[in-house]
C-alpha positions as CSV (number, residue, x, y, z in Angstrom):
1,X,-36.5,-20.6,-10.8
2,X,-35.8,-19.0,-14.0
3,X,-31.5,-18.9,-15.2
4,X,-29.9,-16.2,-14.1
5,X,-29.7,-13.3,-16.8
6,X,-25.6,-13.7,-16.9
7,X,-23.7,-17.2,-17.9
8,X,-21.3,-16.6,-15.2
9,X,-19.4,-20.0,-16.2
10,X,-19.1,-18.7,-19.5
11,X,-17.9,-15.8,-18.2
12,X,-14.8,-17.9,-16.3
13,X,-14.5,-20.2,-18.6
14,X,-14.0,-17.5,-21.6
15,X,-11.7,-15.5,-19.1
16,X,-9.4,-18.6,-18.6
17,X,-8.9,-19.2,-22.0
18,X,-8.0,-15.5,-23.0
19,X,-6.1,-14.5,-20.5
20,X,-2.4,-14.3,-21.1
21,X,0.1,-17.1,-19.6
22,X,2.6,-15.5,-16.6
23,X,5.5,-15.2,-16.2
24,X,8.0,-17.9,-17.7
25,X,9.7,-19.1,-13.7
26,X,10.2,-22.6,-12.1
27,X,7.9,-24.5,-10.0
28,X,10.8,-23.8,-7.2
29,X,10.5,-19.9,-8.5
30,X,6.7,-19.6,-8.2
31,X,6.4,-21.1,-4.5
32,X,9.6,-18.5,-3.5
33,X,7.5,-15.2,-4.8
34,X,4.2,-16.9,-3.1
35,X,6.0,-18.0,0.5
36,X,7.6,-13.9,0.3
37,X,4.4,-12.8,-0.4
38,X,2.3,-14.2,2.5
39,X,5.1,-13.6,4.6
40,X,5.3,-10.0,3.5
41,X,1.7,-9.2,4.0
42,X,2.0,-10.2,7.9
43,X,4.8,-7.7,7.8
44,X,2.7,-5.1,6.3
45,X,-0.4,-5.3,8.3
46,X,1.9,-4.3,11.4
47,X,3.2,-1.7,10.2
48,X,0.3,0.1,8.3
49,X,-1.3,-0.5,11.7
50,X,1.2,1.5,13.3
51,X,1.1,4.3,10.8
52,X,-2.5,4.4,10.5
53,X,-3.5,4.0,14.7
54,X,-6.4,1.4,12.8
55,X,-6.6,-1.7,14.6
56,X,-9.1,-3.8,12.9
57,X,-11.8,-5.8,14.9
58,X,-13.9,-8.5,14.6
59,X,-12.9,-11.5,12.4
60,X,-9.6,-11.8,10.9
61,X,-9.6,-11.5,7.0
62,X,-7.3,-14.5,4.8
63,X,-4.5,-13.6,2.8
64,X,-4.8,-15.4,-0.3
65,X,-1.9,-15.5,-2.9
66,X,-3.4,-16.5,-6.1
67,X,-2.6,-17.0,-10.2
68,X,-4.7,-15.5,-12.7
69,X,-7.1,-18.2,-13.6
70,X,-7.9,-18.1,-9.5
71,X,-8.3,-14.0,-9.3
72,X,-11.1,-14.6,-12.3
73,X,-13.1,-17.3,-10.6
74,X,-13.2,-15.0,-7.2
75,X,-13.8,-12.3,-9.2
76,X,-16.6,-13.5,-10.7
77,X,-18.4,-14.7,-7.4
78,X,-17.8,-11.2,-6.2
79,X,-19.6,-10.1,-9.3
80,X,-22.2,-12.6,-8.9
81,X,-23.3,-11.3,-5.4
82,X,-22.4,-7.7,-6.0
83,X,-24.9,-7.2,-9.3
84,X,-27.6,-9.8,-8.0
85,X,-29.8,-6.8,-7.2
86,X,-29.4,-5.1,-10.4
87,X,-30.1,-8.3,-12.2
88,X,-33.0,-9.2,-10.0
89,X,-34.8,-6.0,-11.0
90,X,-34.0,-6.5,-14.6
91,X,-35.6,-10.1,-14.3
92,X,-38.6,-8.6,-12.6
93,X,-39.0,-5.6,-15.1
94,X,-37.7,-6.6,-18.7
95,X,-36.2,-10.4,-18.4
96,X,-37.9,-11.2,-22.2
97,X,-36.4,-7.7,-23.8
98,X,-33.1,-8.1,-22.2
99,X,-32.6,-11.6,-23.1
100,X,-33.9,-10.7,-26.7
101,X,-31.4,-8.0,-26.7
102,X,-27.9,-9.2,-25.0
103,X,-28.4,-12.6,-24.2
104,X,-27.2,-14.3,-21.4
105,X,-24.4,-16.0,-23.0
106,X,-23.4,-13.2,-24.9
107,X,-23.0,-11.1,-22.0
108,X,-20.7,-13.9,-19.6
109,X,-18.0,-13.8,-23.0
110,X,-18.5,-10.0,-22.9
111,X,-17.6,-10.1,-19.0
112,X,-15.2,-12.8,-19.2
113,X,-12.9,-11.0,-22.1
114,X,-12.8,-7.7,-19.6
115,X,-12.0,-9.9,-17.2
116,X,-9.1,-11.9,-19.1
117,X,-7.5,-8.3,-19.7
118,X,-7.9,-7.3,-15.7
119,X,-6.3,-10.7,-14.9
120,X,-2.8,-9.6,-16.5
121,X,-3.1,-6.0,-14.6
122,X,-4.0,-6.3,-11.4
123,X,-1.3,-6.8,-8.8
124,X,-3.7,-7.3,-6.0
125,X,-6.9,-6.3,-4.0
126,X,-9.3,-6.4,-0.6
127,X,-12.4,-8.2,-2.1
128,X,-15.3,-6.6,-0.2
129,X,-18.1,-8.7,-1.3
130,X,-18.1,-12.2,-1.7
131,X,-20.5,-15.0,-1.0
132,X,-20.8,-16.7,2.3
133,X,-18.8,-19.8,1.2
134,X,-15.6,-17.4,0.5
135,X,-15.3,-16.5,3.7
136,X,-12.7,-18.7,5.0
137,X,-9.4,-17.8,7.7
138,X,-6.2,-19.9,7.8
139,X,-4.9,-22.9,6.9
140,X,-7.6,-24.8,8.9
141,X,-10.0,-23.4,6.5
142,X,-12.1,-22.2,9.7
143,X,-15.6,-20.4,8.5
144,X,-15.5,-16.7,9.9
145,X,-19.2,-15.7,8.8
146,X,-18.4,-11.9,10.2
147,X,-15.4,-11.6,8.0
148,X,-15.7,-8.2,5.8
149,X,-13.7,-9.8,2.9
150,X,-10.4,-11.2,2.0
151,X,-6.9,-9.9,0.7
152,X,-5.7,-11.2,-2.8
153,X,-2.3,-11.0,-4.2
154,X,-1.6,-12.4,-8.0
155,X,1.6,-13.9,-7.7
156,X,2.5,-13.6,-11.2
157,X,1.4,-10.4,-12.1
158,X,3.3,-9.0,-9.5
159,X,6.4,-11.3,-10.5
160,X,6.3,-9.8,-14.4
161,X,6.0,-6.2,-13.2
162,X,9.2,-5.9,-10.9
163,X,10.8,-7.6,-13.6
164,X,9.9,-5.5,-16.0
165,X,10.3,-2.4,-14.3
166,X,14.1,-3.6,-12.9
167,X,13.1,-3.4,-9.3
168,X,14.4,-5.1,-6.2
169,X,12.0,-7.9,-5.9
170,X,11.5,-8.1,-1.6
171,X,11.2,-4.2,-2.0
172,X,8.2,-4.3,-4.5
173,X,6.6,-7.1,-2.9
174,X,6.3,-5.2,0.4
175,X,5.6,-2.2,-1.4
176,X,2.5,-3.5,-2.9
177,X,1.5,-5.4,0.5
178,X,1.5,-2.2,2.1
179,X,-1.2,-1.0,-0.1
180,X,-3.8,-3.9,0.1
181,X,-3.1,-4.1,3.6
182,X,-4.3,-0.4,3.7
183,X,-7.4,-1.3,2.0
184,X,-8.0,-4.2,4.7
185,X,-7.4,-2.8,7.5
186,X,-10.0,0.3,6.0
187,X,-12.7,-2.6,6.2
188,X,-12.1,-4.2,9.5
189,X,-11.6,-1.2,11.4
190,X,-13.9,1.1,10.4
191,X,-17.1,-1.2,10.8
192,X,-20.0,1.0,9.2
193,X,-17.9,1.4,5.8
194,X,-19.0,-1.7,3.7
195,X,-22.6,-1.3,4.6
196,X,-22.3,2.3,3.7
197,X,-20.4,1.4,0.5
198,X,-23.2,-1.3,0.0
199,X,-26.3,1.1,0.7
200,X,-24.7,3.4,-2.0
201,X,-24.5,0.7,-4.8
202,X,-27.8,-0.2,-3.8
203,X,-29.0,2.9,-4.6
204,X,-27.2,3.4,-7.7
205,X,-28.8,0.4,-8.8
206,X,-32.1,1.8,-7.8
207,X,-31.5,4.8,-10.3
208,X,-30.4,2.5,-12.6
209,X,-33.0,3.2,-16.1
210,X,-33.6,-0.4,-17.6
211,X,-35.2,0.9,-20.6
212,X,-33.5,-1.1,-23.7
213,X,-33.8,1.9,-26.1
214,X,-32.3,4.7,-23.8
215,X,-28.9,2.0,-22.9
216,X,-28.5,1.7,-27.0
217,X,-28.0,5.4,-26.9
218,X,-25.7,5.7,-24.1
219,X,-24.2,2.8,-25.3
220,X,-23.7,3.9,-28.5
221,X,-22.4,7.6,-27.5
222,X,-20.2,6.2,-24.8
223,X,-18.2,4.1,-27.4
224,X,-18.0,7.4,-29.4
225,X,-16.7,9.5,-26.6
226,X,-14.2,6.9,-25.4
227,X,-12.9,6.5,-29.0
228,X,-12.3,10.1,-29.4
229,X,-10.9,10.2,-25.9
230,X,-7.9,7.7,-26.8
231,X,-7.1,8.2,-29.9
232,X,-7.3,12.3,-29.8
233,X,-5.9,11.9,-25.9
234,X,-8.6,14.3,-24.8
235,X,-8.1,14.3,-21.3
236,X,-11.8,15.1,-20.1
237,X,-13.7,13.2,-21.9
238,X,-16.0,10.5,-20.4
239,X,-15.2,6.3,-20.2
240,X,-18.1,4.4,-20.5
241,X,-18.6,3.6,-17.1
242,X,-19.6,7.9,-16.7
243,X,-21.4,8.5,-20.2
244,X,-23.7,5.4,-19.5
245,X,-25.1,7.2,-16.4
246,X,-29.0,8.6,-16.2
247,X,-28.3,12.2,-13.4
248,X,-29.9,10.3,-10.7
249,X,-26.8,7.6,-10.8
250,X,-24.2,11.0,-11.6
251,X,-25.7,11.4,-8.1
252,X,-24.5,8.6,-6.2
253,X,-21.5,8.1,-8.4
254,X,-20.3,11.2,-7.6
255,X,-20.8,10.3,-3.5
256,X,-19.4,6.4,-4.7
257,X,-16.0,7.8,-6.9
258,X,-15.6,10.0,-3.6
259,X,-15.3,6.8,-1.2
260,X,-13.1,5.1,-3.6
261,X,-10.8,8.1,-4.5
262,X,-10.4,8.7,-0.6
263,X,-9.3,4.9,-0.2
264,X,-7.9,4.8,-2.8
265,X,-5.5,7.7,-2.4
266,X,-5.2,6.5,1.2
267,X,-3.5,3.6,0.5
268,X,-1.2,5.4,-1.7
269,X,-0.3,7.6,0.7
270,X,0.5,5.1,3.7
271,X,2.9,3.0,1.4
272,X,4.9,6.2,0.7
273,X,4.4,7.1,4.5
274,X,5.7,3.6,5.3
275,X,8.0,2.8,2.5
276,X,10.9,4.4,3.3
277,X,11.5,2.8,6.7
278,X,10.9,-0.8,5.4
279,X,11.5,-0.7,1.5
280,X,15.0,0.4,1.1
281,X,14.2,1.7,-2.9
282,X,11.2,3.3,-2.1
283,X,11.7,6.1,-4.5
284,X,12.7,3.9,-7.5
285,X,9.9,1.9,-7.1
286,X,7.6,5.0,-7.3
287,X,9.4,6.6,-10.2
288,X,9.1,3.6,-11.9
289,X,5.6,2.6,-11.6
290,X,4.1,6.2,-12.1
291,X,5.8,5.2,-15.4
292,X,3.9,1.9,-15.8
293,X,0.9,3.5,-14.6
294,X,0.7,6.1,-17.6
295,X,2.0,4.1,-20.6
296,X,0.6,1.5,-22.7
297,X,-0.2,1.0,-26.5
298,X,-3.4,2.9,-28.0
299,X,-5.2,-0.3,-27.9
300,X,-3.9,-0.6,-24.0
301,X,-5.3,3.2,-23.4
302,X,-8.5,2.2,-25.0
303,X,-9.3,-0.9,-22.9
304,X,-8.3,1.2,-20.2
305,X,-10.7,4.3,-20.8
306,X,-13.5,1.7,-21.8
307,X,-13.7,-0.3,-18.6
308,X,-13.1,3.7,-17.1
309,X,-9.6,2.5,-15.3
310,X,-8.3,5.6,-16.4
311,X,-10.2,7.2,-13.6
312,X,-8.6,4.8,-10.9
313,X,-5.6,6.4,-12.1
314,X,-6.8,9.6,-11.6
315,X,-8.1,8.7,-8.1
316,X,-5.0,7.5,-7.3
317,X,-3.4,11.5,-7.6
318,X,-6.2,13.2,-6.3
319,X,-6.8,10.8,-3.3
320,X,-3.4,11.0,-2.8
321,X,-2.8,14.5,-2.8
322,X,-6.2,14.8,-0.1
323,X,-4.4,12.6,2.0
324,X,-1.3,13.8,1.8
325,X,-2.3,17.7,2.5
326,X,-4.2,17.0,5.4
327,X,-2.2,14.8,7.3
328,X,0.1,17.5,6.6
329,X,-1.7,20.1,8.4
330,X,-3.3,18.1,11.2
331,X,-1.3,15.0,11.1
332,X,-2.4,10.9,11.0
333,X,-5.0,11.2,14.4
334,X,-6.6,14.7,12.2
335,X,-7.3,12.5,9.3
336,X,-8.3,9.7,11.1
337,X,-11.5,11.7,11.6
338,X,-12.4,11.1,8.4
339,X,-13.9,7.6,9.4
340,X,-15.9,8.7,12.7
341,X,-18.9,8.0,10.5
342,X,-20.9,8.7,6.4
343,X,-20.9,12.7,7.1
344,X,-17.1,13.2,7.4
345,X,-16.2,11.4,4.4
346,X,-14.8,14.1,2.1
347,X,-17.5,15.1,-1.1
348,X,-15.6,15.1,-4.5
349,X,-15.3,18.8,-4.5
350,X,-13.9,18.5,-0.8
351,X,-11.5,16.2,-2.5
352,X,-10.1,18.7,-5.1
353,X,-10.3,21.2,-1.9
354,X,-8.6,19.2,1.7
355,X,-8.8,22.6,3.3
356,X,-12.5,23.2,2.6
357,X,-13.0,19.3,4.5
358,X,-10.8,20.3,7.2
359,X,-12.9,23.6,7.7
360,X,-16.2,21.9,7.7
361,X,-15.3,18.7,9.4
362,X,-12.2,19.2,11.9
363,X,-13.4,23.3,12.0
364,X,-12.1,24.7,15.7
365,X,-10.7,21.0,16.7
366,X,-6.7,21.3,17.4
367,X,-4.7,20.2,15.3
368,X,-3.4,16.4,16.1
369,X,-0.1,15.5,14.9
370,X,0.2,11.7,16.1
């Protein structure tokens, strides 16, 4: 069998030696914040359940509370079965011109330094794909083969940014718990939504032009526009995940950015729903991370528009606002038809427009304010 066309251990190991040491806390410190957090996130699951009416079946999902060096190596097995379709086409098509052209080792450091700056950021997330081996529930270390995924919350990452931001720690920590338990229990109760979310990267990967000479170009523009985009600010300008599309992928990125900016902007919405019965400084913790959110040095805003996080943030405040306006109008049960099944999830133009998805998809249904 011929090496795969990525060094994914290059990729870890060059993650694990970039990325930036935590937080300066005791042993006794660390295992505090990581007891609080598991403890937390069995909180949080009961009551996004109770906001949401989502009860999740099948399998239960683990909770994993993890450091940075851990969130890489997960990450990268997520990577590894996510992209093994895109990689096995480019093996079957072009493996001698893309190996000429990137090289395999070149692109796991490539990988791995993105990574190394993600590691430092995130505060946590609901891995969807993983490979088979991952899926484990409970301290038994039980296999749950039916799993959709698993929770993961980076201790210290959370650790540095309530004390940077001057928050009440408990508060934050629930805070963010109630936002990845959103995204979990989107997955296990709503069965059809990782095969659909699947299908559509399939076909994105399908669309995906493999000729060496065309990705230069929209390599080389991409850097351009994202340049000009940070350093000028322009606010509409691509990142390079958008300007390195052919129109058949603007296509399903368009339908894919919808999904995400919907759960997104769901989770967002539930914590605020929820936060102010069971996080006491709801609102400073908002004010203060919309802060974090938007700031950052010119090399920070550049990392960000090159790996296209800037339009997380942005799906963040839209998704948000969708949710937000039409749970308004026809309350939690309303909104909760938005997962009866592919055809009522809301199109990105629906998105901009809640009332133009409430017309076509609730239409002459009542209004239902549970």
């Amino acid at each position: 069998m011929d090496a795969e066309l990525v060094d994914w251990e290059l990729a870890v190991t060059t993650a694990r030696r970039l990325v930036r040491p935590g937080p300066q806390i005791t042993r006794e410190q660390a295992g505090e914040v990581v007891a609080e957090l598991r403890r937390l996130a069995v909180d949080a699951e009961r009551h996004v359940e109770d906001y949401t009416h989502l009860a999740p079946a099948g399998a239960i999902t683990p909770i994993n509370v993890v450091d940075r060096p851990e969130w890489v190596r997960s990450n990268v097995a997520g990577l590894r079965v996510l992209t093994t379709p895109l990689l096995g086409k480019l093996s079957d098509q072009q493996r001698g011109t893309f190996s000429t052209a990137v090289g395999r080792r070149v692109t796991g450091i490539q990988l791995g330094t993105a990574l190394a700056y993600l590691a430092s950021k995130v505060l946590g997330q609901y891995e969807v794909f993983l490979p088979p081996e991952e899926y484990l529930a409970g301290p038994d270390g039980s296999a749950t083969p039916d799993a959709v995924g698993r929770l993961s919350l980076v201790a210290p990452n959370i650790a540095h940014a309530e004390a940077t931001m001057g928050v009440v720690p408990r508060d934050f920590r629930m805070w963010v718990c109630l936002h990845e338990q959103t995204h979990r229990t989107q997955f296990t109760a709503v069965p059809w939504l990782r095969s659909h979310l699947e299908s559509e990267i399939t076909a994105f990967i399908e669309a995906t032009d493999l000729d060496p000479d065309v990705l230069a170009d929209r390599v080389r523009s991409a850097v351009a526009a994202v340049r000009g985009a940070v350093f000028d600010r322009g606010a509409d300008s691509p990142s390079v995940v958008e300007a390195l599309q052919t129109p058949a992928q603007r296509a399903v990125l368009d339908r894919l950015q919808a999904i995400m900016t919907l759960l997104e902007g769901h989770a967002d919405q539930v914590m605020d729903a929820v936060g102010p019965r069971v996080v006491p400084t709801v609102a400073d913790i908002r004010s203060k991370f919309e802060g974090r959110r938007d700031g950052g040095s010119p090399l920070d805003r550049f990392i960000r528009r090159l790996l296209g996080l800037d339009l997380k943030l942005q799906q963040y405040r839209q998704g948000g606002a969708f949710v937000r306006a039409v749970v308004a109008e026809a309350g939690v049960g309303g909104f909760n038809t938005v997962w009866e099944s592919p055809t009522t999830l809301p199109t990105r133009a629906e998105l901009a427009d809640p009332t133009a998805w409430m017309q076509r998809v609730l239409g002459s249904r009542p209004s239902i304010s549970a």
